[in-house]
C-alpha positions in Angstrom: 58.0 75.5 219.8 56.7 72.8 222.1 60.2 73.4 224.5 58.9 76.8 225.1 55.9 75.9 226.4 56.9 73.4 228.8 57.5 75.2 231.8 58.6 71.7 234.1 61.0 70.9 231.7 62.5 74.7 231.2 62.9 74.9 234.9 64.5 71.8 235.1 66.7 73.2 233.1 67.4 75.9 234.7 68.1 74.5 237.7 70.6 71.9 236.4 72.4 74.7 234.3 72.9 76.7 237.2 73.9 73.6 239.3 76.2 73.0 236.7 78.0 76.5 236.4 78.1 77.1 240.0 77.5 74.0 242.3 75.5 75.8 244.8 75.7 74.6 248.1 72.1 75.8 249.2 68.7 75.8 247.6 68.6 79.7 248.6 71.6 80.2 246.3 69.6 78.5 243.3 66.3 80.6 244.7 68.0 84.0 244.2 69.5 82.8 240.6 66.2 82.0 239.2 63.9 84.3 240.8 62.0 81.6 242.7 61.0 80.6 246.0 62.6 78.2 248.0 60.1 76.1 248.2 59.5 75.9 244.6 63.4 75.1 244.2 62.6 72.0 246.8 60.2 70.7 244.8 61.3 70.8 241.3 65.1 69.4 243.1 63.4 66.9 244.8 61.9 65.7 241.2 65.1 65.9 239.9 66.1 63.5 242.6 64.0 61.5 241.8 64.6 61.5 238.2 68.1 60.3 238.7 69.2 64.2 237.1 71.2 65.9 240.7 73.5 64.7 243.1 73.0 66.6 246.2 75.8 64.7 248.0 79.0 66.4 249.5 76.9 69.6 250.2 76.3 70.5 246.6 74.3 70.7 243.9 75.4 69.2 240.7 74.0 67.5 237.8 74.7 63.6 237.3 75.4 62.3 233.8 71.6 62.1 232.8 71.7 65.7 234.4 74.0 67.1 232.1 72.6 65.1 228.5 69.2 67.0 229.5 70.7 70.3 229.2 72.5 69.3 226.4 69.4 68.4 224.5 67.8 71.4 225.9 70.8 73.7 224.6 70.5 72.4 221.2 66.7 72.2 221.0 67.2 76.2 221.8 69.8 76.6 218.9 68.0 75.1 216.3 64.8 77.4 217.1 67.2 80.5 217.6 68.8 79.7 213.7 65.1 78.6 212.4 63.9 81.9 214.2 66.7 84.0 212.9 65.7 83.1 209.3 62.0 83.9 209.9 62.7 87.4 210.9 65.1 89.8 209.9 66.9 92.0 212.8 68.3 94.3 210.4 67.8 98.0 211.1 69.3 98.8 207.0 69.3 97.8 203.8 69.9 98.4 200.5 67.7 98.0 197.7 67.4 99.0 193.7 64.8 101.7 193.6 61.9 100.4 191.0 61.0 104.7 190.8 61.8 107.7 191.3 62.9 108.2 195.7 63.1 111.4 197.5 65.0 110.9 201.2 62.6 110.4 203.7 59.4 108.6 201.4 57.7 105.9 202.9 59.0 102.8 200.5 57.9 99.4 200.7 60.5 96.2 199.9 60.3 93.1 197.9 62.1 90.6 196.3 62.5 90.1 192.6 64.5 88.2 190.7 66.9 87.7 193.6 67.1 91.2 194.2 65.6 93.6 197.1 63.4 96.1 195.3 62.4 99.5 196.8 59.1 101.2 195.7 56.6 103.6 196.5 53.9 100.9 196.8 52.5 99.5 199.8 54.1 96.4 201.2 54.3 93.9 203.9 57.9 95.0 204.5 58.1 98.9 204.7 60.9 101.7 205.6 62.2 105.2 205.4 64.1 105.6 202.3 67.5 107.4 203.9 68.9 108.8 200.6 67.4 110.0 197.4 67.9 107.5 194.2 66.3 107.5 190.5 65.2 104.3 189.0 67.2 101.5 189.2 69.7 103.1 191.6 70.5 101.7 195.4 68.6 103.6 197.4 69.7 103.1 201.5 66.4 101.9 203.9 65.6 102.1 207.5 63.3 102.4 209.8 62.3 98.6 208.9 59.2 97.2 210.3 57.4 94.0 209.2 58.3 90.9 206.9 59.7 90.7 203.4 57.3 88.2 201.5 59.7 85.7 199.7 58.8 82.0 198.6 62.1 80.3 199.1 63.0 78.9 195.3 63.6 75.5 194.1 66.8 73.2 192.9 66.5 71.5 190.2 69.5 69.2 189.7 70.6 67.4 186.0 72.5 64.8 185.6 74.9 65.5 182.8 77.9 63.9 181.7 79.8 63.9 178.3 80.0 60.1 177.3 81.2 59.1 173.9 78.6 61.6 171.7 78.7 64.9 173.5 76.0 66.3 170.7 73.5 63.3 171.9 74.2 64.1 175.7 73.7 67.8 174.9 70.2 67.2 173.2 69.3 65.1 175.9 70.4 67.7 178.4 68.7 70.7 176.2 65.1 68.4 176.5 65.1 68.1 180.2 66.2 72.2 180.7 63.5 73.0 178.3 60.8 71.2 180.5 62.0 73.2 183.2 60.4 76.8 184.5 63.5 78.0 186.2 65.5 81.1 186.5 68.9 80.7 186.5 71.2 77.8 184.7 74.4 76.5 187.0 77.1 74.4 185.8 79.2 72.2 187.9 82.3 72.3 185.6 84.0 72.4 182.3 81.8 69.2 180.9 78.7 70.3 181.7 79.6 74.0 180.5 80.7 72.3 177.4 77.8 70.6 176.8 75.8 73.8 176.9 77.9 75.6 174.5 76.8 72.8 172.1 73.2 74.2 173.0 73.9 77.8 172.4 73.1 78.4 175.7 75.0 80.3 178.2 74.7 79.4 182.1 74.4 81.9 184.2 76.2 80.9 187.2 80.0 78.8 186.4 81.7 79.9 189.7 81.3 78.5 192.9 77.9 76.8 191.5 76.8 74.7 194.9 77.3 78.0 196.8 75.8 80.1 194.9 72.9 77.7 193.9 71.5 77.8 197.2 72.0 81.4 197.9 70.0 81.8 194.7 67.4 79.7 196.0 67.0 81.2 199.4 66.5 84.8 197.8 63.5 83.2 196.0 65.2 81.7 192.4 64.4 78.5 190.6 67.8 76.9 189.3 68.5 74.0 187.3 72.1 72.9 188.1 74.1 70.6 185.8 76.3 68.3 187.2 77.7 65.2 186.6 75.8 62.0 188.3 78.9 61.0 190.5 79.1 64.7 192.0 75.2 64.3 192.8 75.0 62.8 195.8 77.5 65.1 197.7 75.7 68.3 196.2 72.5 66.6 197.6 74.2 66.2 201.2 75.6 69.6 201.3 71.5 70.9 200.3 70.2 68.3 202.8 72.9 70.2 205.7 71.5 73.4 204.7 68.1 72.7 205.2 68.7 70.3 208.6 66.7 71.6 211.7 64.6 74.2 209.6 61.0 74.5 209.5 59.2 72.9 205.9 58.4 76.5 204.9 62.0 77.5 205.1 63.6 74.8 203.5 65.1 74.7 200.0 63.0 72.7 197.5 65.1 70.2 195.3 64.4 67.4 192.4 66.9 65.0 190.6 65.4 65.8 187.0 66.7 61.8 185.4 
């Protein structure tokens, strides 16, 4: 992050925040805060004064208007690397996962995702931990002791207009076409039209609750869904995928195509 690098600016910062909290009245007060030498402080206020960003009127330190919009920019700069950070790497000193074998307490596993799904094995991985209880296949086994990263592709959305009209048969085949062409994992419906129209197919979706919620979870644990909808509900589903992908890095974004 290019914020983090910039020293002038991050001291800047610094200086105004403090100002801000505590309106020192001497440069030895803002000195001690920081760690820095007076002299430093001088300069970097001086800039500042410069820079139209402190009033050091009335015996204080305080940041003007332009001041204050600085660290306000630099505050949110910060929270959108912390959240884009926090998705990168995962603090968590447990999990749970389904055991793919066979787990004694205490083997070395290593974790995956598949299917949606955090797998345990005895395999080798770039995400590895201590299993903490004993499991046989397909059974929760508890993990710790986590070190590295859990390799996961994020999945993709892909969304389908679908609406009754005055042949629901037609609408269905038309619908049925479009799914087929699709390589996805999972089928969502938006609601009862679009779950009728797949009973016409035969087919049964696989998420009918809370779809728009649980479409993206899906997608962020690695699943391709095609999500039915109708076309007037489309743009606020594309708004609320849009939100979730705001501020985040391209690799950690949720991939999404209107399939017409």
């Amino acid at each position: 992050m290019r914020l983090l690098r910039d020293k002038k600016r991050l001291t800047q910062f610094l200086i105004l925040y403090h100002s801000a909290i505590d309106q020192p009245n001497k440069l030895a007060d803002i000195a001690s805060e920081l760690d820095m030498s007076e002299q430093g402080v001088s300069n970097y206020v001086l800039d500042l004064e410069e820079e139209g960003l402190i009033d050091t009127r009335e015996g204080q330190y305080h940041p003007t208007s332009e001041g204050m919009e600085l660290v306000r920019d630099v505050l949110s700069a910060l929270g959108d690397f912390l959240d884009s950070a926090s998705d990168r790497i995962d603090f968590i000193d447990t999990c749970t996962a389904i055991s793919d074998v066979e787990i004694e307490e205490g083997d070395e596993v290593g974790l995956f995702m598949r299917e949606g799904f955090l797998h345990a094995s005895l395999d080798e991985s770039s995400s590895m931990g201590t299993a903490l209880t004993s499991a046989e296949k397909r059974e929760p086994v508890l993990v710790g002791g986590l070190h590295g990263i859990t390799d996961l592709e994020l999945g993709k959305i892909y969304l389908v207009p679908a609406d009754v009209g005055d042949t629901p048969s037609k609408e269905a085949e038309r619908v049925g076409e479009r799914l087929f062409s699709i390589d996805h994992d999972l089928v969502a419906v938006k609601g009862e039209a679009q779950y009728g129209l797949m009973n016409i197919l035969g087919m049964k979706p696989e998420i009918r609750f809370a779809p728009i919620e649980s479409t993206i979870s899906a997608a962020e644990k690695g699943l391709d869904i095609s999500l039915l909808v109708s076309e007037k509900r489309l743009d606020p589903i594309l708004e609320k995928i849009r939100d979730r992908n705001r501020g985040r890095e391209e690799a950690y974004r949720i991939r999404y195509e209107v399939i017409d």
